[in-house]
N, C-alpha and C positions, 0 to 999 in steps of 0.2 A: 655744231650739230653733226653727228655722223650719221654717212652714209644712210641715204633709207633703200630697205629693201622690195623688190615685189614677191612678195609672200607666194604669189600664185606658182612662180618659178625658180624663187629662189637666185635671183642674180640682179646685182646691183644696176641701178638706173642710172643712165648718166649724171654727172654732178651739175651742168650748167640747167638739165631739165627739172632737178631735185630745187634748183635754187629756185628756179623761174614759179616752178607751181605753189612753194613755200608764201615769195613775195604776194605773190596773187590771192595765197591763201588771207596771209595777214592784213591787204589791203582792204578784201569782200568781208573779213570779220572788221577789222575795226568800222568801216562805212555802214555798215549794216547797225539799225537800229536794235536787233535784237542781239548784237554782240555782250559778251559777257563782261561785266565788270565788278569791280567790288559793289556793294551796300551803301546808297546814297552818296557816289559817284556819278557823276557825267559820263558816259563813254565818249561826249562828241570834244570834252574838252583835255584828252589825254594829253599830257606831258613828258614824252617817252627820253627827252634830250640826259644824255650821259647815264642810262640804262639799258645794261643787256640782259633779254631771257633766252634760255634755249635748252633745248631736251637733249638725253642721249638717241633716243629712240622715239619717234611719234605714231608708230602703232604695236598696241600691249594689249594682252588678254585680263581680264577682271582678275584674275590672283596671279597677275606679275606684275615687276616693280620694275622702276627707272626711274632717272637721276632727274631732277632739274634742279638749272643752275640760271641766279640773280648776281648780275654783276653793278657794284654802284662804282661809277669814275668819277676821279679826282678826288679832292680830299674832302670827305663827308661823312659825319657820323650819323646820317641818317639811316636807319635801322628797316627793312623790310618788313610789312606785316600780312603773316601766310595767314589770317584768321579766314579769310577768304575761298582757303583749299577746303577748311574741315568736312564741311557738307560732301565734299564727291572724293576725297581723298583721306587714306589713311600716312600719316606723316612719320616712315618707321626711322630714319636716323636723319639728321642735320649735321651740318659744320659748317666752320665759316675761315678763309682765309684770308691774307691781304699780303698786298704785291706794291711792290716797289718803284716806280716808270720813268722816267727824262726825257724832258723835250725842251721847245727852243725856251718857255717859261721859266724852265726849271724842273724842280721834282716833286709828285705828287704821288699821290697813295689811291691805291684801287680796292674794292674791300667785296669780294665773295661769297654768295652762301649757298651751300651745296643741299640738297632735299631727297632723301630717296622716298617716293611717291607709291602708292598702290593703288589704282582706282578702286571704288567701293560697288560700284555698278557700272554697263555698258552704255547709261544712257548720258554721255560724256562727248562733248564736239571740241572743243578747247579745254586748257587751261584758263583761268580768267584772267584776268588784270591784278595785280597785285600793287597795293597802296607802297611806296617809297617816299615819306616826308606829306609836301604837296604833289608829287609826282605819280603816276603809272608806269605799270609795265605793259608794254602789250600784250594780248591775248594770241593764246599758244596753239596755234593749229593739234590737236591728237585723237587718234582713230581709236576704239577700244574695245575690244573683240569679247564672243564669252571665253567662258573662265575654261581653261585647256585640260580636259582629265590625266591624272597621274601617267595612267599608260598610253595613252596619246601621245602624252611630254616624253614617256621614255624614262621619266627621272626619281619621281618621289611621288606617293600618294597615303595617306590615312585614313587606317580604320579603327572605330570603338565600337565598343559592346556592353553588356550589364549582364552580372549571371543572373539575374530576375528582373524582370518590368514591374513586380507587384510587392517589394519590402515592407518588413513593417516600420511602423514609427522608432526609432530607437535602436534600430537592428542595423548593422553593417551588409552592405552588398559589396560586391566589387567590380570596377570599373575599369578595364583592358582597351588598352590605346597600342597600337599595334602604327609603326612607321615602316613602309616600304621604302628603302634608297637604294637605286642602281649607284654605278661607277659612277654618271654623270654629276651625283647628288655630294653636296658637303655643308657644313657648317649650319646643322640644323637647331631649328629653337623650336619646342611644344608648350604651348599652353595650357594649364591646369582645366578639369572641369568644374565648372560652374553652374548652379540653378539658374533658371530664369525667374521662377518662381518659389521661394520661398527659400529656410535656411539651412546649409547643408553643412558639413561636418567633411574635409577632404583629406586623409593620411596618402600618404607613399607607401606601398607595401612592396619592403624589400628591394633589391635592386635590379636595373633595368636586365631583361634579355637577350639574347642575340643568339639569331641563328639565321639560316639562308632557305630561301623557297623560288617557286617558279609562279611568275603571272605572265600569259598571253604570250607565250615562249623568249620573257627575259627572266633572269636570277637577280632578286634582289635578296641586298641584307636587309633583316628586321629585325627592329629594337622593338619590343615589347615591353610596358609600364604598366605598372598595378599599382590601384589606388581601392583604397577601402570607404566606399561612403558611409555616411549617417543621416539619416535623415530627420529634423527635430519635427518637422509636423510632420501631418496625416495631409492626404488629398493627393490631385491633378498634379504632378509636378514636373516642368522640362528643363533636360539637360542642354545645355546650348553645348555648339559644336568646339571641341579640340581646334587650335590650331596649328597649322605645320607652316613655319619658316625655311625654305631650307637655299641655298645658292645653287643654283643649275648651273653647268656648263654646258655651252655647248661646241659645235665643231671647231669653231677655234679657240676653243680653252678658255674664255670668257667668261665671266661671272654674274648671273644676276640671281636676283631673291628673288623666288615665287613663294606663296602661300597655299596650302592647301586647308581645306575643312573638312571635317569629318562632319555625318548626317545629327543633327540634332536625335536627341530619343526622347518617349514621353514614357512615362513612369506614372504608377498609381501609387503612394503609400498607402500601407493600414494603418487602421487605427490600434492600440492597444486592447488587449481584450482581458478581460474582467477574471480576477483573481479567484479560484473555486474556493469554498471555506474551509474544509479537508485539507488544505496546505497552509492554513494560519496566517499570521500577519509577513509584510512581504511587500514588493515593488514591482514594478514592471520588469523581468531580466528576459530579453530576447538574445538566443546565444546558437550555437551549435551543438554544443555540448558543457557540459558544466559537470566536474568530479570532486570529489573530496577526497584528502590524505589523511590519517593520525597517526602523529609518530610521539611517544613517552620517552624523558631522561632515562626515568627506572620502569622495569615489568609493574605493571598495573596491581599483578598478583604477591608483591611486595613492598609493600608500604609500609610507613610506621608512622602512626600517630605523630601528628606536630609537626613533621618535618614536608618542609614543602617539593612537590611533584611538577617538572615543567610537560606542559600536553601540547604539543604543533598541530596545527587543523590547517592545513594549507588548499585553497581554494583555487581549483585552473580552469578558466572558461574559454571558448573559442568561439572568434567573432564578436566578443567583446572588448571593452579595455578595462583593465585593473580598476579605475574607478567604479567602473558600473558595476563588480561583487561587491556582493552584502558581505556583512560582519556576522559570523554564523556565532549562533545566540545558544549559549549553554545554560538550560536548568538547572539551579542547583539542590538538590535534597540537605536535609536538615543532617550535619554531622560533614559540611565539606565547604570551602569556602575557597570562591574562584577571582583571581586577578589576571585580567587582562594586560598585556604588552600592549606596544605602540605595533600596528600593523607593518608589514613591509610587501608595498606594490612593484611589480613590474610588467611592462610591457614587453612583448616580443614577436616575432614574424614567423608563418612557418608558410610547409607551401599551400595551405588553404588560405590561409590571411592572419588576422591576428590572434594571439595567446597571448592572454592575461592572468596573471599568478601572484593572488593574494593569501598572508603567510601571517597567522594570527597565534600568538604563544601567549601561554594561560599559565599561572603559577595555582598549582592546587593543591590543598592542604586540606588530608581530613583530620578533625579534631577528635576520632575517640576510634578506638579499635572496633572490627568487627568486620562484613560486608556490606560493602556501600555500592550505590550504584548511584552509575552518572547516567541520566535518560539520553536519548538519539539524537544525534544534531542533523537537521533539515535545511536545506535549501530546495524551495520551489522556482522554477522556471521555465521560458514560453519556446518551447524547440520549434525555431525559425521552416526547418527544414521538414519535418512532421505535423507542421502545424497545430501544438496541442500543449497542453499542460505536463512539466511532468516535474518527478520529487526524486533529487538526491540524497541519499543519507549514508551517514556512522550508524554505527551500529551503538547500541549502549554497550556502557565499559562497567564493569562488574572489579571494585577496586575491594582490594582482601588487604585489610590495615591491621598491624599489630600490634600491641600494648611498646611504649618505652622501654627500652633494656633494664630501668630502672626500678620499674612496676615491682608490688609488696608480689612475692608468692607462697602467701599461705593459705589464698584460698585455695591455687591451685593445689595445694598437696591435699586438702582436705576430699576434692572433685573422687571420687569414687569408691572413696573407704564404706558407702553402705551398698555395695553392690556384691553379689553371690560372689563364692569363692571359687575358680574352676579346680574339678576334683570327680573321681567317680563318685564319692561316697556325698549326699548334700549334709550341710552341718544344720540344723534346726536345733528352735526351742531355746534353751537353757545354755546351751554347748554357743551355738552363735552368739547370742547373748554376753556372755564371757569372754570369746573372744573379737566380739567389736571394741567391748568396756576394755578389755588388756590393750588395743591397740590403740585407745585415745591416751592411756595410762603411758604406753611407752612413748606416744608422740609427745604428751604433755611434759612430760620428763627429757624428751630431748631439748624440746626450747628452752625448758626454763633453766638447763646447764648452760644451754649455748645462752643464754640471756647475762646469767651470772658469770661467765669467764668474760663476754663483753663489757661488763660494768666491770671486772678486776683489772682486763687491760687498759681499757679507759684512766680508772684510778691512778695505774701503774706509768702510764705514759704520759700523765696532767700533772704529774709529781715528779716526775724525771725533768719536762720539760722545765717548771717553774724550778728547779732546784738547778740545771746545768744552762740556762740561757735566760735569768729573768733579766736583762736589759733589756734583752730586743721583746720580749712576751709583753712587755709594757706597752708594746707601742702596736696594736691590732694591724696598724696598717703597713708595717716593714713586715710584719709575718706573713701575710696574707699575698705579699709579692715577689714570690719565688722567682728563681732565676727561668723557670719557663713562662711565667705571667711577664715580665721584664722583658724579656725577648721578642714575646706575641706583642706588646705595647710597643716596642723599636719598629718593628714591624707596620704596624698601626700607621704612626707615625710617618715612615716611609711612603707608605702608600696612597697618605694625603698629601703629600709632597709632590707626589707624582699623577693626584690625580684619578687616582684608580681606584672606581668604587669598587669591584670584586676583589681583588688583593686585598681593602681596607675590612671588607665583610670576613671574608678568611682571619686574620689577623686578631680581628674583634670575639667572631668565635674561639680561635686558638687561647686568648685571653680569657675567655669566661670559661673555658672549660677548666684551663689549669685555677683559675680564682672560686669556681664554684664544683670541686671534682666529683662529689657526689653524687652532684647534679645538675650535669653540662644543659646551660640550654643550645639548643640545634639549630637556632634564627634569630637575625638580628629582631627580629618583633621579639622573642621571647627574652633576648638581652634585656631589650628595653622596661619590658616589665617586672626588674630585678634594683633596675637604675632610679637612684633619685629622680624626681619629675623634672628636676633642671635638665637633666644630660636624656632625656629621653625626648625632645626632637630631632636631635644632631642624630640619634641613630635610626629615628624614624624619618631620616630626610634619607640616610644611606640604604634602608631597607627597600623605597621607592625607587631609591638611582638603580639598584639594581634589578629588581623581579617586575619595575614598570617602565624600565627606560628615561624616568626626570633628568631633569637637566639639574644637576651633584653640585655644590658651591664643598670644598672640605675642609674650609677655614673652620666651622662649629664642631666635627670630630675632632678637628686637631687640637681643639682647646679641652675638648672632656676627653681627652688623653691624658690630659696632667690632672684633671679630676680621680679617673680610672684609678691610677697609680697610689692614691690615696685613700682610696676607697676599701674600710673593712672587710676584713674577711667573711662576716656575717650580714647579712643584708636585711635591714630593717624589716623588709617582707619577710613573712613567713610563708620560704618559697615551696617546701611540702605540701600546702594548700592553695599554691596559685593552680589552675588549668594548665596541662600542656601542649592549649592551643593556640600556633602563631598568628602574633598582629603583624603584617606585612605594613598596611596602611591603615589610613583613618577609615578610605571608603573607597572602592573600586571603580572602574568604569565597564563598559561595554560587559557587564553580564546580569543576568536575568535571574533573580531571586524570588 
């Protein structure tokens, strides 16, 4: 046992008087009926033979620590049991040693266990008795003072805070723990906060700070921690306190653990409040802020029929997390047909707390030329900080689609042949008459040459063919596979090889274009509906991998590869009369029709 001091003046008592008052202490407790023991123990029948206890220190304040040490002699595997401490002590680290000894018997084994103790309260006279086998320990003379404040010690103190006492249910607040340590202070441990009542949700936000300040004319450094709560119910709710571990030195360089606590806080959650019907259907989103982005592959204001459009709608909230945004819900109008991707969530820190950034891409395809519009996408949400209802939105998109490059034009030539001539003099009667009839006369007269030199080249080039190469015309499907359809198919192939739906979609296009030149289709859905019904899942599984993110198997392309290649030049469909609107999928997700 070391040295004890007198606190009143700081200077060591003699050691013969430390001993004397010690024995005297442990005589008047163990005699003493009210002396401390374990739980359905005798005090009167202790057995203390070949047992030592002893403290480092036997007067400590409520949030400081000190050692005690159980020594069992000779050779015993009898094991100490501290169940005895738990009530008035907190039991922050254990060890145990064992030691080696000779004497006139011989050698024997000594076996140690070391305890660093914190008292839990001051209303503490001894340690008790502690059970060893059938044996005791004696009970521990210790004095135990209140608990020492930070700037009294000199050394370390803790404080926390809440940026509001009143959150709502769902809503993130933040919760600021702030550690004082002088020079004196090292080796510190904090404890998370915790409810007492009910169940809270605790992140880290971001990493800890450091800077230097002045209390009660000392400079400490402070570490400052940020945690983001959540809270899942409503009502009465307390924070129970922070704790602070930290090793104190004092004047001679010495180490021990003291603890501090920060003040318990009490907290009201709210409850959720009731969605207005002007913001439509919807969830609870308690946030800071909440924005929407649209960003288009191509200008909105150039489109073309058939061919499919990527739209990004990216959602950033603050003080939520990625989960808790909605999936923002596009209407669609008749003439446009919308697929959804797989979402992409992330979380992140900033210095208000957290941003949440969810990223939603739509494949959209309108099917017939003209002006379409896509109506306004909405999110409704509860601004924490405002306390009130409010609505973000897009704007509606006003998409300008134009006919296939393939489109007939001869309505268009026809478009304004009865409209006035400009001219000073106007033509009437009889005169106009004449020359509207002369101009249908000369248009009619141009198509039907160009009609007739097109049936003579035809003639002229179906007669050449059959006459300078009838082996290979015999055979539809070596005609039809040009050295640039052969290539896209290498290709093809490649690409399943490797895995790669977009390469294998490119490839597949590159192939129908040169296999059908007249009239390429622009998606693998519109491949597909050119393809026998056998080969038209394999590219309807490739269509998915790519415009919705599926998980691609490319063993079923790679086999209607070798189908491809034999495949006529003419395609059972009569593809003039298919629609030039693409099948992506069987059926979508995540959008609103």
């Amino acid at each position: 046992m070391v040295t004890a001091v007198d606190h009143a003046h700081h200077r060591p008592m003699p050691a013969r008087v430390c001993r004397l008052a010690r024995l005297l202490a442990v005589a008047l407790l163990a005699a003493s009926p009210l002396a401390p023991a374990a739980d359905g123990v005798d005090a009167s029948r202790i057995d203390t033979v070949g047992l030592e206890v002893s403290v480092d220190r036997d007067v400590v304040a409520v949030n400081e620590s000190f050692t005690l040490t159980v020594r069992v002699l000779g050779d015993s595997d009898e094991r100490p049991d501290f169940s005895a401490l738990a009530n008035d002590f907190d039991i922050l680290r254990r060890s145990q040693r064992s030691r080696m000894r000779s004497d006139d018997t011989g050698f024997s084994r000594d076996n140690a266990w070391e305890l660093t103790l914190m008292p839990r309260h001051q209303a503490i006279a001894a340690i008790p008795s502690i059970p060893v086998g059938e044996r005791l320990t004696p009970p521990v003379p210790l004095t135990v003072e209140a608990a020492t404040g930070g700037e009294a010690l000199g050394a370390a103190f803790v404080e926390a805070g809440v940026s509001t006492y009143e959150p709502w249910v769902h809503a993130e607040f933040t919760y600021t723990v702030r550690l004082f340590l002088s020079a004196g202070a090292r080796g510190t441990r904090l404890s998370e906060p915790r409810a007492r009542n009910g169940e809270l949700l605790v992140r880290k936000l971001g990493d800890d700070r450091q800077y230097q300040t002045e209390r009660g004319g000392m400079t400490y450094l402070v570490w400052e921690r940020r945690y983001a709560l959540v809270a899942q119910g409503s009502g009465p709710m307390t924070l129970e306190p922070v704790t602070l571990e930290a090793q104190i030195l004092d004047e001679r360089r010495s180490a021990r653990i003291a603890r501090f606590r920060s003040e318990p806080l009490e907290i009201v959650v709210r409850p959720m409040m009731p969605r207005p019907p002007e913001l439509g259907d919807g969830g609870w989103l308690p946030a800071r802020e909440v924005q929407l982005y649209d960003g288009w592959s191509h200008p909105p204001g150039r489109l073309v029929a058939g061919e499919p459009v990527t739209r990004t709608i990216t959602t950033v909230g603050r003080g939520v997390s990625a989960a808790q945004l909605p999936e923002p819900l596009i209407d669609t109008p008749d003439g446009i047909r919308v697929y959804a991707d797989r979402p992409e969530l992330e979380d992140s820190v900033d210095g208000g707390g957290s941003v949440a950034r969810r990223t939603d891409r739509f494949a959209v395809i309108p099917s017939r030329a003209g002006v379409l519009t896509l109506p306004p996408v909405e999110v409704g949400w509860w601004n924490v900080g405002e306390d009130r209802w409010e609505r973000t939105a897009l704007d509606a998109v006003e998409l300008e689609v134009s006919a296939p490059a393939d489109t007939t034009v001869a309505p268009l030539l026809a478009t304004g042949l009865d409209e006035p001539l400009p001219g000073d003099a106007a033509i009437t009667g009889t005169a106009a008459d004449r020359l509207q009839l002369g101009l249908w006369q000369l248009l009619s007269a141009v198509l039907a040459g160009a009609w007739l030199a097109t049936l003579a080249l035809w003639w002229w080039l179906h007669g050449r063919g059959r006459r300078d190469d009838a082996p290979e015309s015999a055979d539809p499907a070596r005609r039809a596979q040009g050295p640039t359809a052969r290539a896209a198919l290498s290709r093809l192939r490649a690409a399943c090889a490797s895995a790669d739906p977009h390469a294998a979609r490119d490839a597949l296009l590159a192939w129908a274009a040169a296999h059908w030149p007249d009239d390429p289709p622009r998606a693998p859905g519109a491949v597909a509906e050119r393809l026998p019904a056998e080969l038209r899942p394999a590219v309807d599984a490739l269509s998915r991998a790519c415009y919705r993110g599926d998980p691609w198997s490319p063993e079923p392309l790679e086999r209607a590869a070798a189908a491809l290649a034999r495949l006529p030049a003419r395609d059972p469909v009569d593809t003039a009369r298919t629609t030039p609107l693409v099948r992506l999928h069987p059926s979508g997700f995540g959008v609103r029709h």
